[in-house]
N, CA and C atoms as an extended XYZ file, in Angstrom:
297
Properties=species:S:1:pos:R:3:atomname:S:1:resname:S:1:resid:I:1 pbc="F F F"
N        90.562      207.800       60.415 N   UNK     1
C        91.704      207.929       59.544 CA  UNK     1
C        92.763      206.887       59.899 C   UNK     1
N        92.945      206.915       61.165 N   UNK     2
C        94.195      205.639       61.628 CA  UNK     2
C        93.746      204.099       60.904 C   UNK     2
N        92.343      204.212       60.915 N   UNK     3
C        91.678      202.430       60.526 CA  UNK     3
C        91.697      202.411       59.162 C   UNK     3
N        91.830      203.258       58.736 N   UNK     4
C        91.683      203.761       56.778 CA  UNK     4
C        93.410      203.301       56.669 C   UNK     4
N        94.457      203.501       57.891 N   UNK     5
C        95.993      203.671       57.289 CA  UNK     5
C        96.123      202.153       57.852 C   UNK     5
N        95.937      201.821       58.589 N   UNK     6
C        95.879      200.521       59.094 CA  UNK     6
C        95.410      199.102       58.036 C   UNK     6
N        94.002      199.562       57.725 N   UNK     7
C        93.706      199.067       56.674 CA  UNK     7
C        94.729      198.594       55.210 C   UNK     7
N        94.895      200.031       54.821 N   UNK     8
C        95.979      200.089       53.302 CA  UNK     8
C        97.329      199.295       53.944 C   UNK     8
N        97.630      199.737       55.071 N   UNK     9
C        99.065      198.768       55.328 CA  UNK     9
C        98.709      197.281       55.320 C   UNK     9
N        97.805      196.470       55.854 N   UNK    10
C        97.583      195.093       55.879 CA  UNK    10
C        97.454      195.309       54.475 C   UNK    10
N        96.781      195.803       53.616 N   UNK    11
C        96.470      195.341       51.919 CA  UNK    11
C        97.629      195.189       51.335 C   UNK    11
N        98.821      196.285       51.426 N   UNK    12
C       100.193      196.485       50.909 CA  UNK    12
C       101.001      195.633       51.078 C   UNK    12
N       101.069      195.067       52.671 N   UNK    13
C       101.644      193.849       52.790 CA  UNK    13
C       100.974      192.414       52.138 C   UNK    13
N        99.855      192.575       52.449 N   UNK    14
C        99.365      191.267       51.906 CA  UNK    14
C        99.695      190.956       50.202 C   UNK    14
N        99.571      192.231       49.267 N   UNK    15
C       100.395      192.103       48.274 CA  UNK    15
C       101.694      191.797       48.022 C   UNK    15
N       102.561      192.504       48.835 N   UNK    16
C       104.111      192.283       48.732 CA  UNK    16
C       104.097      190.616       49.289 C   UNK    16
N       103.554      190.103       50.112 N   UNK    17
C       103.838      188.619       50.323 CA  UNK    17
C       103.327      187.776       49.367 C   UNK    17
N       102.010      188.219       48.461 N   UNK    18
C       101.647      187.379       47.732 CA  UNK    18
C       102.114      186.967       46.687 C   UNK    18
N       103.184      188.877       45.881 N   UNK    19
C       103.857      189.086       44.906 CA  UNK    19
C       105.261      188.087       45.078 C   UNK    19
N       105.333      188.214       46.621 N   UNK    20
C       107.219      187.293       46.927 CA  UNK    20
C       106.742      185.715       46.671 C   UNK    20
N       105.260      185.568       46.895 N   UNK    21
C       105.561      183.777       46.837 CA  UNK    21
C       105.422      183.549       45.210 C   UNK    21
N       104.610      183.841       44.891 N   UNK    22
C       104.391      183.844       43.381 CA  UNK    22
C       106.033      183.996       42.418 C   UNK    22
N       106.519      185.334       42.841 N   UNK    23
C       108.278      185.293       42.413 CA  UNK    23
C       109.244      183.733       42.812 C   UNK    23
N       108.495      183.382       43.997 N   UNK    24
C       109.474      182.320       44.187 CA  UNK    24
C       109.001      181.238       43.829 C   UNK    24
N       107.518      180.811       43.403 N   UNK    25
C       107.391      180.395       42.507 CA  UNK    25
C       107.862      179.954       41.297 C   UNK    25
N       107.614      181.230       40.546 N   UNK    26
C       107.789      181.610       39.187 CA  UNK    26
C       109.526      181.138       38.719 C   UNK    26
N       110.657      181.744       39.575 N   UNK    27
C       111.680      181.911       39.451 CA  UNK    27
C       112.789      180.579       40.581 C   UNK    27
N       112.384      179.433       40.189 N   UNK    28
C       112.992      178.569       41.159 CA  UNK    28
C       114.140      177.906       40.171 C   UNK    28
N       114.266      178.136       38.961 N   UNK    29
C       115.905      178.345       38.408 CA  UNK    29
C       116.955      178.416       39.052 C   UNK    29
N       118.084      177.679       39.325 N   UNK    30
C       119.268      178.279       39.474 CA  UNK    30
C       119.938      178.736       38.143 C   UNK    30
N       120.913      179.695       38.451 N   UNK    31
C       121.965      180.474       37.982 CA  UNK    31
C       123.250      180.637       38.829 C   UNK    31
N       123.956      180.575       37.586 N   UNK    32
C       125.131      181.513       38.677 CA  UNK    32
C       125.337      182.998       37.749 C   UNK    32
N       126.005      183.592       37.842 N   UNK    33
C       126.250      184.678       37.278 CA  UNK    33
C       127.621      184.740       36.947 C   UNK    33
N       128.654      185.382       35.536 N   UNK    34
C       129.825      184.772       35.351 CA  UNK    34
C       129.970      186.653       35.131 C   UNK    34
N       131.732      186.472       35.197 N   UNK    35
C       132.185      187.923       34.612 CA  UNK    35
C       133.577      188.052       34.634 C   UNK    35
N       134.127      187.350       33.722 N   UNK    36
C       135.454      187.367       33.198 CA  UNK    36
C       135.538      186.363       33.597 C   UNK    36
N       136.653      186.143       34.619 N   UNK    37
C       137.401      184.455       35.009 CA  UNK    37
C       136.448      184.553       36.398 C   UNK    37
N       135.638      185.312       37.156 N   UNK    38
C       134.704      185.664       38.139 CA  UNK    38
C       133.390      184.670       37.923 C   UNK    38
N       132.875      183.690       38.667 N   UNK    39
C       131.270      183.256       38.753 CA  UNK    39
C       131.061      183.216       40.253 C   UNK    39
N       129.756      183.612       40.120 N   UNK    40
C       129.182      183.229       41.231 CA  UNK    40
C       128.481      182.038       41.889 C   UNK    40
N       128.161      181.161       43.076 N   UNK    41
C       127.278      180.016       43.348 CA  UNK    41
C       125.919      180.164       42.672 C   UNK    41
N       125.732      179.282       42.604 N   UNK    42
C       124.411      178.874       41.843 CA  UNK    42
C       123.327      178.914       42.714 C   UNK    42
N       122.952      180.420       42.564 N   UNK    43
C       121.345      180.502       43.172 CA  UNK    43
C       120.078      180.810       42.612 C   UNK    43
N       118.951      180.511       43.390 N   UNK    44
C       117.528      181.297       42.669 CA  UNK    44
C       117.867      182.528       41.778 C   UNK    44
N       117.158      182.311       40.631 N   UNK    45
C       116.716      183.734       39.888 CA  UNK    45
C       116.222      184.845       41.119 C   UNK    45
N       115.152      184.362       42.094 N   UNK    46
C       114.177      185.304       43.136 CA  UNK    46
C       115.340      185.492       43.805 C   UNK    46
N       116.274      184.768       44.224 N   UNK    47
C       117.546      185.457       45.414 CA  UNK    47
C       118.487      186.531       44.488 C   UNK    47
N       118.262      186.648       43.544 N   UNK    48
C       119.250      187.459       42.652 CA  UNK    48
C       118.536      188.819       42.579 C   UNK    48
N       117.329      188.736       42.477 N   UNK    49
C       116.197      189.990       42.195 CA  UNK    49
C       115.826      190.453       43.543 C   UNK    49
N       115.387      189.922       44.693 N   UNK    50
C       115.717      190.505       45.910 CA  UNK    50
C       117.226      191.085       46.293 C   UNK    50
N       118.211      190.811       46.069 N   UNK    51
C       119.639      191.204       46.280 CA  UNK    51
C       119.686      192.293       45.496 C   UNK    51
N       119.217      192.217       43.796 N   UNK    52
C       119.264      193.648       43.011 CA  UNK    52
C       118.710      195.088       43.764 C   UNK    52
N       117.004      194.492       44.269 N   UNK    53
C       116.011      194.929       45.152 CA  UNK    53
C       116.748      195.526       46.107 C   UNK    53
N       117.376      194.852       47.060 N   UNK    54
C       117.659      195.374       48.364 CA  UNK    54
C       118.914      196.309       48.300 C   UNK    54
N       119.928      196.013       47.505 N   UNK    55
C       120.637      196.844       46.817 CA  UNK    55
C       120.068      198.308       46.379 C   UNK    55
N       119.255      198.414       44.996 N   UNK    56
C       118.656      199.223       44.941 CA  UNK    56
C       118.241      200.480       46.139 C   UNK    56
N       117.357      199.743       46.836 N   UNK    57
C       117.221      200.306       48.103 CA  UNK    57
C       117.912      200.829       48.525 C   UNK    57
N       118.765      200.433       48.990 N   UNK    58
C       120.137      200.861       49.430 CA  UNK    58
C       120.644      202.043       48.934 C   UNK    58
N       121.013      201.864       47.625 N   UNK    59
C       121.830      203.114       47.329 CA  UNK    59
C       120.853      204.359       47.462 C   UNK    59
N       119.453      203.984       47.071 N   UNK    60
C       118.451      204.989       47.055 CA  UNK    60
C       118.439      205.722       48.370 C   UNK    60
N       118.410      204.906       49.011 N   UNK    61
C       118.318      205.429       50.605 CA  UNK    61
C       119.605      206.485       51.118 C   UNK    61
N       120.589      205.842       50.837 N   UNK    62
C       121.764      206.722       51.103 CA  UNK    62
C       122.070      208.170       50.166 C   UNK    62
N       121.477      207.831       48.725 N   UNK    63
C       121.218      209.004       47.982 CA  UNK    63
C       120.487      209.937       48.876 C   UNK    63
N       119.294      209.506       48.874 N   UNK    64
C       118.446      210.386       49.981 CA  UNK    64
C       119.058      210.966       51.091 C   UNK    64
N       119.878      210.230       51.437 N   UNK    65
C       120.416      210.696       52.886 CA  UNK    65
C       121.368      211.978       52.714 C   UNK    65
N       122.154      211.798       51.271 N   UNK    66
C       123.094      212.719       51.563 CA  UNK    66
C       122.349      214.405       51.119 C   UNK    66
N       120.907      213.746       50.299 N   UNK    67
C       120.307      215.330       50.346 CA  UNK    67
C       120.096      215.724       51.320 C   UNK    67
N       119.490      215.176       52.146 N   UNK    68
C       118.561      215.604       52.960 CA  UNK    68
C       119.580      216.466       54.371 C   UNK    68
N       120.751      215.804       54.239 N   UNK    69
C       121.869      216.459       55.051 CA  UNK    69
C       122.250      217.342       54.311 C   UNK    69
N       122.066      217.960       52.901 N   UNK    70
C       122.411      218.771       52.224 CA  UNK    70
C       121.418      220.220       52.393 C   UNK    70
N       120.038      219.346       52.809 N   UNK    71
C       119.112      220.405       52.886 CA  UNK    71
C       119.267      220.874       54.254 C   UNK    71
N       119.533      220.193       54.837 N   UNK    72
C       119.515      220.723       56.451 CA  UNK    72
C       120.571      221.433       56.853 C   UNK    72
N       121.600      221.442       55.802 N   UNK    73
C       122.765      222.227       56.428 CA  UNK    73
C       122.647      223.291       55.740 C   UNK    73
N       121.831      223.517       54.843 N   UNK    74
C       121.910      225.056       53.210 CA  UNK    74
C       120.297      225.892       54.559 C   UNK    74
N       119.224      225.019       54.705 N   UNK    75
C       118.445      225.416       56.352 CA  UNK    75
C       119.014      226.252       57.230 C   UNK    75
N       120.146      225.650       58.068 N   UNK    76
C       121.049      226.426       59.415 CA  UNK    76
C       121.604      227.572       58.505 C   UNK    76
N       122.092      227.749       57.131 N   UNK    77
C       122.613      228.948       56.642 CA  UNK    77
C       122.008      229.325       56.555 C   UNK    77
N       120.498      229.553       56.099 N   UNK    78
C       119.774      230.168       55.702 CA  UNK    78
C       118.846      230.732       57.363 C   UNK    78
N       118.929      230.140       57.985 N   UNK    79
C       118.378      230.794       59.869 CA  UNK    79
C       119.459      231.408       60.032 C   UNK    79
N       121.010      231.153       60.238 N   UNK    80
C       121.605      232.221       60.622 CA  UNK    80
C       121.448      233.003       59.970 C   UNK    80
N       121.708      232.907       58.301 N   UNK    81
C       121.334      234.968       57.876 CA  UNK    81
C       120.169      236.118       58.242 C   UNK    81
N       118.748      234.646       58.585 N   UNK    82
C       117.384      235.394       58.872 CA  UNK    82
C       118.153      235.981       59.962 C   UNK    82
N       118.117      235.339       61.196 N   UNK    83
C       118.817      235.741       62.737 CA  UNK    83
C       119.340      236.935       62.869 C   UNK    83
N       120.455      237.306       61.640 N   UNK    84
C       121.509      238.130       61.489 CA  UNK    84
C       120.929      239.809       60.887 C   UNK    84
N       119.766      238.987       60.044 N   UNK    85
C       119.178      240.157       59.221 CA  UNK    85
C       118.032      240.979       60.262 C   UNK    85
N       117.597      239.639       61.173 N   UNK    86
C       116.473      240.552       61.818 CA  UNK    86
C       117.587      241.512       63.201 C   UNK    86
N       118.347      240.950       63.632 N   UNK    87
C       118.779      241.496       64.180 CA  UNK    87
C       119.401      243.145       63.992 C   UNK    87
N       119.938      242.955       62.708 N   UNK    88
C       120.628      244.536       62.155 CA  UNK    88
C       118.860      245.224       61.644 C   UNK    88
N       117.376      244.179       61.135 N   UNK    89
C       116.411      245.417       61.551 CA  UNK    89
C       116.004      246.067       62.392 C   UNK    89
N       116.224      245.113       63.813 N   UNK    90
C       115.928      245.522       64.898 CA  UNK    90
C       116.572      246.727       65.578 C   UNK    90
N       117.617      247.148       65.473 N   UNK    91
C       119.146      247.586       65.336 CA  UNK    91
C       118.769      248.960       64.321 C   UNK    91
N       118.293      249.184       63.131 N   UNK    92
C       118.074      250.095       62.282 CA  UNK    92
C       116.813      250.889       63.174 C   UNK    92
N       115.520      250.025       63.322 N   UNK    93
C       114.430      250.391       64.155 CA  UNK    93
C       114.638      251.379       65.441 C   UNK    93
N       115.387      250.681       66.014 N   UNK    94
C       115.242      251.402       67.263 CA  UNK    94
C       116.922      252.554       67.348 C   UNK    94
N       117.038      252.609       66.322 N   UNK    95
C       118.189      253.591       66.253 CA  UNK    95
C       117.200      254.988       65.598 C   UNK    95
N       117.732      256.390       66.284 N   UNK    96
C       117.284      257.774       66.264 CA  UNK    96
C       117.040      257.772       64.596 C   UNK    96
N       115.733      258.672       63.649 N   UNK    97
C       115.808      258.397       62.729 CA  UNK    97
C       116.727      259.681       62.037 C   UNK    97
N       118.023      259.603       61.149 N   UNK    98
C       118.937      260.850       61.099 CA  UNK    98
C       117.911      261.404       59.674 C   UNK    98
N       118.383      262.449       59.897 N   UNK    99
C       117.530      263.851       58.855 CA  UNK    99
C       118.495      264.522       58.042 C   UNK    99
């Protein structure tokens, strides 16, 4: 199984490098980018789409982040009530049963 994951990772990369030269290829244009009285230096189309890219990433990642701290803290509420609940069964259990 490790040589099967090993495997797919060299293939994945070997795509993503083949896909980046080919982009830089493809996309050796300059641009600048304008926005109001605002432009930017004049770079690659491919430096603009990696920057969108890594951006992207970015926010995605931090999106993620703030669930996942969302899930882990709604988690600890949800163990202390188990904690709390087994405790008052434990507590009901071993208390005399009234008639």
């Amino acid at each position: 199984m490790r040589k099967l994951t090993r495997w797919i990772t060299a293939i994945v990369f070997v795509c993503v490098v083949v896909i980046s030269v080919l982009a830089v290829l493809d996309n050796r244009g300059r641009v600048a980018l304008h926005f109001l009285n605002w432009a930017t230096p004049e770079i690659s189309v491919y430096w603009w789409l990696v920057a969108a890219f890594v951006l992207g990433v970015t926010v995605g990642w931090l999106g993620a982040g703030v669930r996942v701290l969302r899930v882990h803290a709604g988690n600890r509420r949800l163990r202390r009530d188990l904690e709390q609940s087994q405790t008052e069964l434990a507590r009901v259990k071993s208390s005399p049963p009234s008639i």
